[in-house]
C-alpha atoms as an extended CHARMM CRD file, in Angstrom:
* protein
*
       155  EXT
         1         1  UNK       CA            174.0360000000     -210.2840000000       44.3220000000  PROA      1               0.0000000000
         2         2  UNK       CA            170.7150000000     -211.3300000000       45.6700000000  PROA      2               0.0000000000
         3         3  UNK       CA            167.7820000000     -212.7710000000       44.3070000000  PROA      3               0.0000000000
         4         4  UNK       CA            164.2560000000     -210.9040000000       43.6590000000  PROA      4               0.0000000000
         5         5  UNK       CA            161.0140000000     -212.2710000000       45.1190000000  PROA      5               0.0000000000
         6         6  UNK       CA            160.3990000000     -215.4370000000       43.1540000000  PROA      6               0.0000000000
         7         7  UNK       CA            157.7440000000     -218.5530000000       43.4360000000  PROA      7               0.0000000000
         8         8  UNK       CA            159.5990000000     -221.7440000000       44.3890000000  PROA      8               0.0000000000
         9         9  UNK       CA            156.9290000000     -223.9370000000       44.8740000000  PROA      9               0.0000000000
        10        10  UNK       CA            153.3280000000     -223.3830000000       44.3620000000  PROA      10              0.0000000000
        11        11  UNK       CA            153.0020000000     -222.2790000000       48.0010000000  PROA      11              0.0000000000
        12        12  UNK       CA            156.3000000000     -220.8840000000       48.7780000000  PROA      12              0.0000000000
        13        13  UNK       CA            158.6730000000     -217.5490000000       47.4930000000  PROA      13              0.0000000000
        14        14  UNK       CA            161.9400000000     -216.0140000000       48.6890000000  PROA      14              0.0000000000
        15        15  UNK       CA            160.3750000000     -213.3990000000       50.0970000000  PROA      15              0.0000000000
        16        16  UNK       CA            159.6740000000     -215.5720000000       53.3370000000  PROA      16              0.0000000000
        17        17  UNK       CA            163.1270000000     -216.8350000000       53.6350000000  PROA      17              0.0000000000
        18        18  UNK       CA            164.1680000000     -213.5620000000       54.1340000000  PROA      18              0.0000000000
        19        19  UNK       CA            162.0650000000     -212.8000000000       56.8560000000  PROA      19              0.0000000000
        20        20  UNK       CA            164.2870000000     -211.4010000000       60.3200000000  PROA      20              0.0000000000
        21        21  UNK       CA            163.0350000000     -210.4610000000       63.5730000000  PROA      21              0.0000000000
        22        22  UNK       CA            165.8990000000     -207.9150000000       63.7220000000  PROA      22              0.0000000000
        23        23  UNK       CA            165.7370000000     -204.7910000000       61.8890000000  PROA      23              0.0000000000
        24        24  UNK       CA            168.6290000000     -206.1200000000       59.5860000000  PROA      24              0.0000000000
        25        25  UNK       CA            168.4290000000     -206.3820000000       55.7030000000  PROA      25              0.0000000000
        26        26  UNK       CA            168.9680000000     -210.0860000000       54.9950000000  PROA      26              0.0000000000
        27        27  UNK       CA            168.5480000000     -210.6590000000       51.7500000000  PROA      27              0.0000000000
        28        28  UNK       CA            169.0130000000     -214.7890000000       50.2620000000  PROA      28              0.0000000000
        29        29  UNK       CA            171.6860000000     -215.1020000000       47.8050000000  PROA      29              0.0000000000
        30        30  UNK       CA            171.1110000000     -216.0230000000       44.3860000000  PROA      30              0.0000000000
        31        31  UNK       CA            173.9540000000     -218.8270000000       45.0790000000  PROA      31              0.0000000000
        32        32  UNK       CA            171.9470000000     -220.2400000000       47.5880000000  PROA      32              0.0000000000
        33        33  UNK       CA            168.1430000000     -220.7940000000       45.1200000000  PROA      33              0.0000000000
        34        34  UNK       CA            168.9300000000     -224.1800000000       45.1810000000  PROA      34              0.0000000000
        35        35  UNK       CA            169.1140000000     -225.1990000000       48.3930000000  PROA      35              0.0000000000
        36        36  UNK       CA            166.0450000000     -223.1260000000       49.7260000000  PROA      36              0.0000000000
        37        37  UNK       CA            164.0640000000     -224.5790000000       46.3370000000  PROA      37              0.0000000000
        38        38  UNK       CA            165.0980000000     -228.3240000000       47.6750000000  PROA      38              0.0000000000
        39        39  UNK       CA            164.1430000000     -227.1980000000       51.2410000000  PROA      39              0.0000000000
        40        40  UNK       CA            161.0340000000     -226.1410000000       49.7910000000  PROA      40              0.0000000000
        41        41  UNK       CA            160.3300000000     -229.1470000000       47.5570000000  PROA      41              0.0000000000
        42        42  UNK       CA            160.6770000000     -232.0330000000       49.4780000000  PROA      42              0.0000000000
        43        43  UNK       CA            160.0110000000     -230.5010000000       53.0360000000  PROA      43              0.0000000000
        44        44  UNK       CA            157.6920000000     -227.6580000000       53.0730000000  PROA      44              0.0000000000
        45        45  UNK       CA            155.7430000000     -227.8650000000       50.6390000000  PROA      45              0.0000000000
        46        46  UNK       CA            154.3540000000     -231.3870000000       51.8500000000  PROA      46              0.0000000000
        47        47  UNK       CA            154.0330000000     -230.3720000000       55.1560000000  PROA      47              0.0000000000
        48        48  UNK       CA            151.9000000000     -227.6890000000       53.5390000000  PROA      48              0.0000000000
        49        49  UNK       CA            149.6940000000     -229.9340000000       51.6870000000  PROA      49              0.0000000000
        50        50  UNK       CA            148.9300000000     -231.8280000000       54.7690000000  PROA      50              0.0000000000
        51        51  UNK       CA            148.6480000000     -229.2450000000       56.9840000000  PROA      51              0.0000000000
        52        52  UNK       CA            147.8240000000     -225.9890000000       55.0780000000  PROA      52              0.0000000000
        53        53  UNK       CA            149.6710000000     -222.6680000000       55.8430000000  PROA      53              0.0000000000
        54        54  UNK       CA            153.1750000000     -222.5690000000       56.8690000000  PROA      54              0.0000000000
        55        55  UNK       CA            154.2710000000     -219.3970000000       58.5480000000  PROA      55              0.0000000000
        56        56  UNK       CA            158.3140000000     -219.4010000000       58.3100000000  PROA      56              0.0000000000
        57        57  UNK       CA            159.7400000000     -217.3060000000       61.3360000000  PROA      57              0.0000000000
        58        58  UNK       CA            163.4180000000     -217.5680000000       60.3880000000  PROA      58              0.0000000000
        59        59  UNK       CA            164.4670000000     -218.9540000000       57.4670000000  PROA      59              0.0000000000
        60        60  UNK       CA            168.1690000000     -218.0070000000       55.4200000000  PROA      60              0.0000000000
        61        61  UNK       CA            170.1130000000     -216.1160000000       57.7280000000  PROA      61              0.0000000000
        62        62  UNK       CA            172.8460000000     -213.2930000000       56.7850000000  PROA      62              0.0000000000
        63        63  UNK       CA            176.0830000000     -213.5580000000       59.3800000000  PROA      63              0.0000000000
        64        64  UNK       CA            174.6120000000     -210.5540000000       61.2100000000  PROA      64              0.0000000000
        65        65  UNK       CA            171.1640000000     -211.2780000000       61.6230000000  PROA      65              0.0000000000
        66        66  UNK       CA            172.7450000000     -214.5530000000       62.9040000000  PROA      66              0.0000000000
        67        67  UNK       CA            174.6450000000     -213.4400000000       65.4420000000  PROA      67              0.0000000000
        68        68  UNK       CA            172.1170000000     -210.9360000000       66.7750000000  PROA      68              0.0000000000
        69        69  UNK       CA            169.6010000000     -213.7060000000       66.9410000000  PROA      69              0.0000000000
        70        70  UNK       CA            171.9680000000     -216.2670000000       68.6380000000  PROA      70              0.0000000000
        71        71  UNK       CA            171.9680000000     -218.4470000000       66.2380000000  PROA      71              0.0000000000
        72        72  UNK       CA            175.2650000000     -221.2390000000       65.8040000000  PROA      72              0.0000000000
        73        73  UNK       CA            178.0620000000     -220.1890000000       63.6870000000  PROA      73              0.0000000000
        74        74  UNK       CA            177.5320000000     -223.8520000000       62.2460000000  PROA      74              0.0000000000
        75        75  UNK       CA            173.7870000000     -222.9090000000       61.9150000000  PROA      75              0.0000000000
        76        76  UNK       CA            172.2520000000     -224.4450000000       58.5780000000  PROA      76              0.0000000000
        77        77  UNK       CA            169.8110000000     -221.3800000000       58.1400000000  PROA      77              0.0000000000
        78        78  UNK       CA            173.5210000000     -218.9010000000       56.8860000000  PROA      78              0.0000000000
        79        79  UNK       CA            173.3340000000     -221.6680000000       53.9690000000  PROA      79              0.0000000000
        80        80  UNK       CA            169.2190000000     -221.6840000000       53.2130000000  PROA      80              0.0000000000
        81        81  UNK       CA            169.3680000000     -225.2830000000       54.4810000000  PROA      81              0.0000000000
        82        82  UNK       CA            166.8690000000     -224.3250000000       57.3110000000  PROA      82              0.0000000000
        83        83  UNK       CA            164.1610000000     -222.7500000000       58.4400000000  PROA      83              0.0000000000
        84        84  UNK       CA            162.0140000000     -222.2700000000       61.3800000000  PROA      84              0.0000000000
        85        85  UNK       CA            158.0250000000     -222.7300000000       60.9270000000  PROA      85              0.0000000000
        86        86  UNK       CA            155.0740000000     -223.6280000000       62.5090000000  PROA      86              0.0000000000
        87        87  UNK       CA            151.4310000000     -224.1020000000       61.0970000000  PROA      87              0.0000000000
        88        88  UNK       CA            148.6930000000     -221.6700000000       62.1770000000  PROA      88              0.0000000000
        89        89  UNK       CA            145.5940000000     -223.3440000000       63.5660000000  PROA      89              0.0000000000
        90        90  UNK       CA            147.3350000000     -227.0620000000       63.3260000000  PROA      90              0.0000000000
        91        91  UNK       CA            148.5620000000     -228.9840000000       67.4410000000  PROA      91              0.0000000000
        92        92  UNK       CA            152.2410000000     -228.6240000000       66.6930000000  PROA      92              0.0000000000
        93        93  UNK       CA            152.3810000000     -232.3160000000       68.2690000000  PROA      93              0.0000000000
        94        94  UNK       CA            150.2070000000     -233.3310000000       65.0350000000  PROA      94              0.0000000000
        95        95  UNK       CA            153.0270000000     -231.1100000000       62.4630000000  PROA      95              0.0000000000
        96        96  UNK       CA            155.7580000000     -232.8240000000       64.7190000000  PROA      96              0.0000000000
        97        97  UNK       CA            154.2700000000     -236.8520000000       64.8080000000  PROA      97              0.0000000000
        98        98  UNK       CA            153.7740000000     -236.0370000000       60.6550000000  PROA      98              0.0000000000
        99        99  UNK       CA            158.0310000000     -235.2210000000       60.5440000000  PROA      99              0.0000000000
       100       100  UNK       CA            158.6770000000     -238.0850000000       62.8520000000  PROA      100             0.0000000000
       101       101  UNK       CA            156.5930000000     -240.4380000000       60.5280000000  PROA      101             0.0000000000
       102       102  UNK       CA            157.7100000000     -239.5310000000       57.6020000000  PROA      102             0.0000000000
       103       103  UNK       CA            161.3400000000     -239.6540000000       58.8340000000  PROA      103             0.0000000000
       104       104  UNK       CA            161.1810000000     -243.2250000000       59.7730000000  PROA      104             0.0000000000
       105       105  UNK       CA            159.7410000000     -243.4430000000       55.9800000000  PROA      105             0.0000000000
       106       106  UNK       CA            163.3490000000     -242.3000000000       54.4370000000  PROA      106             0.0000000000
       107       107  UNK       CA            161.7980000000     -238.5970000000       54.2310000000  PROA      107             0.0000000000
       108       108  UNK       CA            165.1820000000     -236.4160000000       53.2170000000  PROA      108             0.0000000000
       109       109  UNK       CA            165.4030000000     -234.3980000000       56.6910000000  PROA      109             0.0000000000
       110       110  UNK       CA            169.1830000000     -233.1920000000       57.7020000000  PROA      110             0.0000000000
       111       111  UNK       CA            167.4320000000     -232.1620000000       61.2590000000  PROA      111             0.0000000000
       112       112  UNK       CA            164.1790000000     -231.5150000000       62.9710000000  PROA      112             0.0000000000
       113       113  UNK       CA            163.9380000000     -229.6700000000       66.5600000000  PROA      113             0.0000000000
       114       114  UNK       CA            161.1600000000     -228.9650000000       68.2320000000  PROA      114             0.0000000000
       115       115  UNK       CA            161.3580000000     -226.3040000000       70.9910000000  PROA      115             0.0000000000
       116       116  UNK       CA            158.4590000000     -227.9440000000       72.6540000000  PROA      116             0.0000000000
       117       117  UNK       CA            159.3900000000     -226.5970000000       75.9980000000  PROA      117             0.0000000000
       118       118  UNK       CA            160.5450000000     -223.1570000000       74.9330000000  PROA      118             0.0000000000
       119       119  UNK       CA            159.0780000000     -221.1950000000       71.8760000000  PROA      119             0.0000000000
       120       120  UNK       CA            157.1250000000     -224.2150000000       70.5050000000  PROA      120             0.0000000000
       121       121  UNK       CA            158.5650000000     -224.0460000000       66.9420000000  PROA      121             0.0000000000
       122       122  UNK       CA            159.8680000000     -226.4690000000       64.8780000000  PROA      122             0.0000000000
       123       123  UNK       CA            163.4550000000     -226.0310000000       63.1660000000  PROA      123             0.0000000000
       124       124  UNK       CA            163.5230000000     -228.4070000000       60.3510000000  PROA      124             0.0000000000
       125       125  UNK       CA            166.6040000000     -228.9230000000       57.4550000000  PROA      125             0.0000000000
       126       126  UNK       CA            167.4420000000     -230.4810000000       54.5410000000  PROA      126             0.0000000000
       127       127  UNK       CA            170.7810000000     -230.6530000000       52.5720000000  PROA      127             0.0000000000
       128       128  UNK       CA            171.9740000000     -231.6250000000       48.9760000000  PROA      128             0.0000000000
       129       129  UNK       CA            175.2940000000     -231.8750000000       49.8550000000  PROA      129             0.0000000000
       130       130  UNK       CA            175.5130000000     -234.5400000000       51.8330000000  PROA      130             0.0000000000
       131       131  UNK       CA            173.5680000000     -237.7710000000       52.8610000000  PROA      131             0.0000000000
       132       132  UNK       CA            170.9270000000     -236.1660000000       55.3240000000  PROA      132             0.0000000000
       133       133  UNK       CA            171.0170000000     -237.3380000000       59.0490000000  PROA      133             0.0000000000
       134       134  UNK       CA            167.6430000000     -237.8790000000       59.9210000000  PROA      134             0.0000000000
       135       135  UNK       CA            168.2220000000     -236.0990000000       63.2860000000  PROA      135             0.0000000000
       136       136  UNK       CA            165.1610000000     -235.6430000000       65.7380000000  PROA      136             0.0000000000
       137       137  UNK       CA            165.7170000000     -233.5530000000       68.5970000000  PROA      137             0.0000000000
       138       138  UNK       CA            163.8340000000     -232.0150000000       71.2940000000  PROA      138             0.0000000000
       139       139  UNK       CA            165.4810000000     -228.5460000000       72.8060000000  PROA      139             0.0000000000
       140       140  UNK       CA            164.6090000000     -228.3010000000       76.9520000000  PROA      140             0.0000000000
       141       141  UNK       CA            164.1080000000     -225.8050000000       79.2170000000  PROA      141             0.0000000000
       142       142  UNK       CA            167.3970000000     -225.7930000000       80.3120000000  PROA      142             0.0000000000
       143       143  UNK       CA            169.1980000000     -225.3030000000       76.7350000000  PROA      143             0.0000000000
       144       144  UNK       CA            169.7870000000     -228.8350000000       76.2180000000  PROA      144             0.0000000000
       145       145  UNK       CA            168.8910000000     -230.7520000000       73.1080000000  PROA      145             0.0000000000
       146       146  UNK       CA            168.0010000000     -234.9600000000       73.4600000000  PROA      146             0.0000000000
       147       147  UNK       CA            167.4240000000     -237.6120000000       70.9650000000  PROA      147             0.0000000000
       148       148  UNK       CA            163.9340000000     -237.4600000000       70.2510000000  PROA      148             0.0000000000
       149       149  UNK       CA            161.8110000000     -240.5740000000       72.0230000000  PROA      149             0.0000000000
       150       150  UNK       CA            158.0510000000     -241.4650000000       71.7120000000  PROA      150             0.0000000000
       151       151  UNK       CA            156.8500000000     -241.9860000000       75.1450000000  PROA      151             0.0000000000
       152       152  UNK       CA            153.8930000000     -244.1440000000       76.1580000000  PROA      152             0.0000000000
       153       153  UNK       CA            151.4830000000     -241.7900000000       76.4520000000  PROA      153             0.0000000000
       154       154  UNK       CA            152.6660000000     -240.5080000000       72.8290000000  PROA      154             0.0000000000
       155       155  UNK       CA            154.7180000000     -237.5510000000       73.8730000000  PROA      155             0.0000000000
């Protein structure tokens, strides 16, 4: 059973979490409201206020759409944990320092990537059922993911 289009936040709706660059149907389960609502609530939704509009390029994935994008069989977007954003108009580097800021503040984040050197989008999770990680991480060129590290000249 799925869900229908609903408001989670007041910037925010399931409709967006369903969004797929395949030509799939991948529709978010009603089992999974909570978790995209908590995504929503303590993630996006301040990163919205801050930044204005979030556009969400892959957020709950179905096990097909999942596969035909690549994604990990581990990946936390098949359990609406996840999503990948960025904010029109806003440096990414400015959407990125705010998440590494607010991470070092206790900010509930599971895991944060940003593809800096490939599609320059930012994966970001949260998860009520466990302690989140707090997991930075910058994915290279070459396919690799590192710890994330603030360099001296603030890159």
């Amino acid at each position: 059973m799925t869900t229908t289009k609903k408001k989670l936040t007041p910037n925010f709706s399931t409709d967006e979490f369903e969004v797929t660059s395949t030509v799939l149907v991948n529709e978010l389960p009603r089992k999974y409201m909570p978790r995209v609502l908590a995504l929503c609530t303590a993630i996006l939704q301040p990163i919205r206020d801050r930044f204005g509009p979030v556009t969400i390029t892959s957020g709950y994935r179905c096990a097909e759409v999942n596969e035909m994008v690549g994604g990990s069989s581990s990946s936390q977007h098949l359990t609406a944990e996840a999503c990948d954003f960025h904010c029109p108009g806003q440096p990414t580097y400015d959407v990125w320092d705010y998440i590494v800021r607010m991470v070092g503040m206790d900010w509930p984040v599971d895991q944060a990537i940003w593809y800096k050197e490939t599609t320059g989008h930012i994966h970001i999770s949260h998860t009520t059922r466990k302690k989140n990680r707090r997991q930075l991480l910058l994915k290279k060129k070459d396919g690799s993911y590192v710890a994330w590290e603030r360099h001296e000249d603030g890159n």
